[in-house]
C-alpha positions in Angstrom: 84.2 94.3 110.0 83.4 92.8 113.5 83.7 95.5 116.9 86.7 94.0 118.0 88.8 94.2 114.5 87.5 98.4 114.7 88.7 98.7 118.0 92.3 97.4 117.4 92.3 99.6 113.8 91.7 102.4 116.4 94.7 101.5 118.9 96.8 100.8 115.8 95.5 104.4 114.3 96.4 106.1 118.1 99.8 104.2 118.0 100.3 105.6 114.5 98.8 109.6 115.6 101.2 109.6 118.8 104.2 108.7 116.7 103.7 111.3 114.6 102.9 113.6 117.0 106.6 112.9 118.4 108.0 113.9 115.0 105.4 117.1 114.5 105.6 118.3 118.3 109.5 119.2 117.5 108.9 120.8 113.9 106.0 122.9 115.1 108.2 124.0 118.2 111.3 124.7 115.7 109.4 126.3 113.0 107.2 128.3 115.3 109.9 129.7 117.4 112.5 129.9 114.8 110.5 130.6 111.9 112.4 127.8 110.0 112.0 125.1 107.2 113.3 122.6 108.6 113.5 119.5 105.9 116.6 117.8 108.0 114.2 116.5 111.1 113.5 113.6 109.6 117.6 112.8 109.5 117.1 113.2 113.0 114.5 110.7 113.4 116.6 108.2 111.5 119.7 109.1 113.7 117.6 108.3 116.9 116.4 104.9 115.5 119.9 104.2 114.6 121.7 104.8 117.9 118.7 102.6 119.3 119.8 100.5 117.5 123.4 100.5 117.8 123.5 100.4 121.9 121.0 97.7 122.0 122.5 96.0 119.9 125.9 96.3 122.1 124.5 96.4 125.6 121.1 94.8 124.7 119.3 97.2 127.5 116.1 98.4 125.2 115.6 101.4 128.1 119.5 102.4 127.2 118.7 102.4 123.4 116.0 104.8 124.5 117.9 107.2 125.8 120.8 107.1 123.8 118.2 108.1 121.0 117.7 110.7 123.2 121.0 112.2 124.2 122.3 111.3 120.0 119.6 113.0 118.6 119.7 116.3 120.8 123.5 116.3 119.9 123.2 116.1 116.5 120.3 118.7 116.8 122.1 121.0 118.3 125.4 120.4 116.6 123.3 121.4 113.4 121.8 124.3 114.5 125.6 126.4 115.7 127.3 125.2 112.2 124.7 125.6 109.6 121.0 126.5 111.1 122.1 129.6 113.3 123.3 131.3 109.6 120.1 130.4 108.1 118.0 132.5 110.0 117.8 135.8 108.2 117.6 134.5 105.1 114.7 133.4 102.8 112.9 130.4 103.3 114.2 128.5 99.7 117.9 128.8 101.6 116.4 127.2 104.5 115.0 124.5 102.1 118.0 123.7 100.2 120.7 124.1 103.0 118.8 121.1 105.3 117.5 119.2 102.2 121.4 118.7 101.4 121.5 117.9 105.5 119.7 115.0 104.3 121.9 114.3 101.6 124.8 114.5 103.7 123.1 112.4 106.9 121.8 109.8 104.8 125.1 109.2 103.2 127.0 109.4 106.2 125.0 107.0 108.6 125.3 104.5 104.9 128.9 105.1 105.0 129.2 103.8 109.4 126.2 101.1 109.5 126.2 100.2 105.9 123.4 99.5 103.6 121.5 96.9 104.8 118.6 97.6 107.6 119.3 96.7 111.1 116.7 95.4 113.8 115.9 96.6 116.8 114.0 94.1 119.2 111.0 94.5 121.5 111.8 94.0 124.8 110.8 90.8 126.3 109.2 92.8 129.2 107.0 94.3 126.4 106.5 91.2 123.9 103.5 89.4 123.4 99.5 91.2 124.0 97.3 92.8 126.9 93.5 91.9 127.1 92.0 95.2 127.1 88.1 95.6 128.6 85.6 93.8 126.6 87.9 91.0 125.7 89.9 92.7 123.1 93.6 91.6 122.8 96.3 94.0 121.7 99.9 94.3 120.9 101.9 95.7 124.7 104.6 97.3 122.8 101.8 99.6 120.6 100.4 100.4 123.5 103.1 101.5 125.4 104.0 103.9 122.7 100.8 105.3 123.4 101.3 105.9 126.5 104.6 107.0 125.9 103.1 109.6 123.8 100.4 111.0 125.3 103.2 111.0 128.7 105.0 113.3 126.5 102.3 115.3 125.2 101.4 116.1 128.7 105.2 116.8 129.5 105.6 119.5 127.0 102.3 121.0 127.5 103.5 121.6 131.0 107.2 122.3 130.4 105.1 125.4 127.7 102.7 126.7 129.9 104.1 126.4 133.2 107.6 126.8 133.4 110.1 129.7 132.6 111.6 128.2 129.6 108.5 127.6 128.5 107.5 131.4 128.7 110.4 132.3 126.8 109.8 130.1 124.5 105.8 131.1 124.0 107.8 135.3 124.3 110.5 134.2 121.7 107.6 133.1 119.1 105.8 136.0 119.4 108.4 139.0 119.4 112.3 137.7 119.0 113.2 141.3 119.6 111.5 142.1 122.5 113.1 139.1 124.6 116.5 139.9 123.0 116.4 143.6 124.5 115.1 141.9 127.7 118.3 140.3 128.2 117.5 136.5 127.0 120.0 135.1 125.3 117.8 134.3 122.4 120.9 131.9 120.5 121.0 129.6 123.6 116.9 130.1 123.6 117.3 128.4 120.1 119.8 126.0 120.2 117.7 124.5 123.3 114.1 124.6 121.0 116.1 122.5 118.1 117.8 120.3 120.4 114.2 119.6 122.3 112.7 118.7 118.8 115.7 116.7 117.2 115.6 114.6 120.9 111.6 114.1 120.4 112.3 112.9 116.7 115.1 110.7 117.7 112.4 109.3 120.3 110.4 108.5 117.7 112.5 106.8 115.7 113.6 104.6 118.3 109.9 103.6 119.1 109.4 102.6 115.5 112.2 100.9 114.8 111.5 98.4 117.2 108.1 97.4 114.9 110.2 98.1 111.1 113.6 97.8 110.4 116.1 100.7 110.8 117.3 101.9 107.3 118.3 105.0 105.5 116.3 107.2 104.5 113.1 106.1 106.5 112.6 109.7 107.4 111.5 111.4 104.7 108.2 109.2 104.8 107.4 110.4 107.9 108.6 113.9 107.5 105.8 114.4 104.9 103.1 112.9 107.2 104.4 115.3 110.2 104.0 118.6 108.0 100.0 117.0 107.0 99.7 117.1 111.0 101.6 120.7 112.0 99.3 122.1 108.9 96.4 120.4 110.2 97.0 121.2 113.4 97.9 124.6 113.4 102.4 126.1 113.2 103.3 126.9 116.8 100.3 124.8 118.8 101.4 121.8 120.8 97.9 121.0 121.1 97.5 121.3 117.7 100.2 118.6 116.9 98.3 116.0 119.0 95.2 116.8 117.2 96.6 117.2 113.8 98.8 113.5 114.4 95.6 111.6 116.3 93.6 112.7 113.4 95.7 112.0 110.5 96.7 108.6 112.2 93.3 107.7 112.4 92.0 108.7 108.6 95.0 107.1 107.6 95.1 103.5 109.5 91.0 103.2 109.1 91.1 104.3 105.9 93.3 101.7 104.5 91.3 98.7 106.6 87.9 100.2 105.8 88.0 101.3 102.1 88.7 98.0 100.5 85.7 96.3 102.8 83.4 99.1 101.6 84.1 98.8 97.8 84.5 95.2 98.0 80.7 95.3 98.3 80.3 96.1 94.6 83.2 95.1 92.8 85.5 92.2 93.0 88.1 91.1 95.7 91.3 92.6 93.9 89.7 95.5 92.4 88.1 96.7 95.5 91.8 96.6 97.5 93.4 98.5 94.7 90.7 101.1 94.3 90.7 101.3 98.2 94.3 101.1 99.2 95.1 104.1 96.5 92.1 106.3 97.5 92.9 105.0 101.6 96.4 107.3 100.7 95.1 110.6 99.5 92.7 110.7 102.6 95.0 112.5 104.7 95.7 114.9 101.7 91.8 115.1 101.5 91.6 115.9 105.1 93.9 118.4 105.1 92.6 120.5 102.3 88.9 120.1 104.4 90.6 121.5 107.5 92.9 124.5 105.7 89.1 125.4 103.7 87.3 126.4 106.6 90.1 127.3 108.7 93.3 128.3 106.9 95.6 128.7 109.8 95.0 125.0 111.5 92.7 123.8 114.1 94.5 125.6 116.9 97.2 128.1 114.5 96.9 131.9 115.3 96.3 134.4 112.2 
């Protein structure tokens, strides 16, 4: 494998880690705030791609589709948590986990039933088409690497809007003792309706970034719903630092491990055998990692006890 053909796994891995740091950022914030299980998110990431895709397809304005992913997605998110989240609360975590796992049932069914089965295509914006030459000659996709910087722009947002604003603080006071900010006067529902609104608009982000490199289809959020629990695990419940790390990380073992693991066992064993044997152990490596991490520090890289 030649410098060059590393370096662009790398960007592709980043790409990859800040995407799913969109999608873990708002389940870390929900389920550390809230204390919820909240299997339904990655309905929200699909209804973001989908109203990208619906409003470029009408007004063909790719910044529109952005924020109509947005605006949907915090809608839908807060919509969700007055009718069937806010009752879910005090109850035990298995009703939390079969109330939004027949979310998904419903959402899935529902965005079938107005955009019908077949995918639908969201386009790359001629602004972004086409590759940057990046130092040392190395030629990569624009688009990937604005989501990066999208990202890591948002990673920085919400570290700030956490650590130095007031909504932040009652946000950090609401995780740590609900009670206390309640007999403080904080109106701790509207505290929550904002949290899962701010996390269904960051997953709807991310499904609008995606579905401008795969197609737009139902159900394409239960893929990455999996990979964003590896990262909030990883990284630690509660920690937006810990959802950059966790999602860098597992982008990274993920992307190199599937372009590295055939090359190495292709050097003692044949062509086909070596992409089978690699490409099956290249999807346990995140699995792997996470069981490493949760070994030698059970509550994440950056989770409190």
């Amino acid at each position: 494998m030649t410098t060059i053909l590393l370096i662009e796994q790398v960007l592709n891995g980043l790409q990859f880690g800040v995407m799913l740091f969109l999608m873990a950022a708002g389940l870390t914030l929900i389920f550390g705030v809230m204390g919820l299980i909240n299997l339904a998110h990655g309905s929200l990431y699909m209804i973001g791609a989908f109203a990208a895709a619906a409003v470029a397809a009408w007004t063909g304005n790719f910044l529109l589709a952005l924020m109509a992913s947005l605006i949907v997605a915090a809608i839908a998110g807060a919509i969700i948590e007055l009718t069937v989240i806010r009752r879910l609360y005090d109850r035990d975590h298995l009703d939390q986990v079969l109330a939004t796992f027949a979310l998904i049932l419903i959402f899935s069914e529902a965005t079938r039933w107005v955009f019908g089965s077949f995918p639908l295509f969201l386009n790359i914006p001629d602004a972004l088409k086409g590759t940057i030459i990046l130092p040392g000659g190395i030629e990569y996709s624009l688009y990937r690497l604005t989501i990066i910087l999208i990202g890591l722009a948002v990673a920085v947002g919400l570290f700030l809007l956490i650590s130095k604003t007031r909504v932040g603080m009652r946000i950090r006071a609401g995780e740590n003792d609900r009670e206390m900010i309640g007999a403080l006067g904080v109106d701790i529902s509207v505290l929550y309706t904002m949290v899962f609104a701010l996390g269904a608009a960051l997953a709807g982000l991310s499904g609008a970034l995606v579905g401008a490199i795969q197609s737009v289809e139902v159900g394409m959020g239960e893929p990455v719903l999996i990979l964003a629990f590896v990262v909030i695990v990883i990284g630690g419940i509660g920690s937006i630092k810990g959802a950059l790390a966790g999602a860098i990380l597992v982008g990274l073992t993920d992307t190199l491990g599937r372009t590295m693991l055939p090359v190495i066992f292709g050097t003692f064993m044949e062509a086909s055998s070596a992409t089978t044997v690699g490409s099956a152990l290249a999807s346990m490596l995140i699995y792997i990692l996470m069981a490493g991490v949760l070994l030698f520090k059970p509550t994440g890289l950056f989770g409190k006890a």
